[in-house]
C-alpha positions in Angstrom: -15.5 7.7 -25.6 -13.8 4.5 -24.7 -14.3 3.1 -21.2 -11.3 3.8 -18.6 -9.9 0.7 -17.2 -9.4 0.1 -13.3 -5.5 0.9 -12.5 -5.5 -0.9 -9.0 -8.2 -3.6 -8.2 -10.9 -2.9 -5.4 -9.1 -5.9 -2.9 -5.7 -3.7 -3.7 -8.1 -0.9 -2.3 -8.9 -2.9 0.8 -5.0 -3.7 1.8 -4.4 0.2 1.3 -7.5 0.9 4.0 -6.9 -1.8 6.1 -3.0 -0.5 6.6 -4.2 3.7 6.6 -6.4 2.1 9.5 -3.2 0.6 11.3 -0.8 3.6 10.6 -3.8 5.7 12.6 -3.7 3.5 15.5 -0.4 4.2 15.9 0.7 0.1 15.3 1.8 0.2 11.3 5.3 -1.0 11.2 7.9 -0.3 8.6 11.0 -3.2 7.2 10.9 -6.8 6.8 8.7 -8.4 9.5 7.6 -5.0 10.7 10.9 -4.8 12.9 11.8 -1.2 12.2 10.2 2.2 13.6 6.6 3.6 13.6 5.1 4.5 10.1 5.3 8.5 10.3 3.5 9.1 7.4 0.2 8.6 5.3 2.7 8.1 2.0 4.5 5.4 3.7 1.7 3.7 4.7 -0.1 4.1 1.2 3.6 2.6 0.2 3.0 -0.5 2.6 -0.1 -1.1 1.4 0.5 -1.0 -2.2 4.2 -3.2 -1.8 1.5 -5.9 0.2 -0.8 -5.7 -2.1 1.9 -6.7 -4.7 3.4 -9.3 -3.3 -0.5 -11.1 -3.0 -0.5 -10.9 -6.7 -3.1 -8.0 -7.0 -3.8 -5.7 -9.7 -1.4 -2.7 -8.9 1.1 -0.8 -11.4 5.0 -1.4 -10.8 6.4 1.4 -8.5 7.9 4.3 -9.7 11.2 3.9 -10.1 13.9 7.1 -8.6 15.6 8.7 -11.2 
């Protein structure tokens, strides 16, 4: 059996935890600069952490695009 392949890098990992840990502390902030309302929910801030994790260059798959 061939070996799987890791989808999303462990440091793409870290930003994920690192912004789950700021959404439960109440202080995640959604929009540019963080200027827009409270994170309400873990998918947003899953979102939040992927989109950062992108934008460092990390190994994480485009988003899904709406259809």
């Amino acid at each position: 059996m061939a070996k799987r392949r890791r989808r999303y890098s462990p440091s793409a990992g870290r930003d994920v935890k690192s912004e789950m840990h700021r959404y439960k502390r109440g202080s995640a902030r959604s929009g540019r600069g963080g200027k827009a309302g409270k994170v309400k929910s873990r998918k947003q801030a899953i979102a939040i952490g992927l989109s950062k994790a992108r934008k460092k260059g990390k190994k994480v798959p485009p988003p899904k695009r709406a259809s």
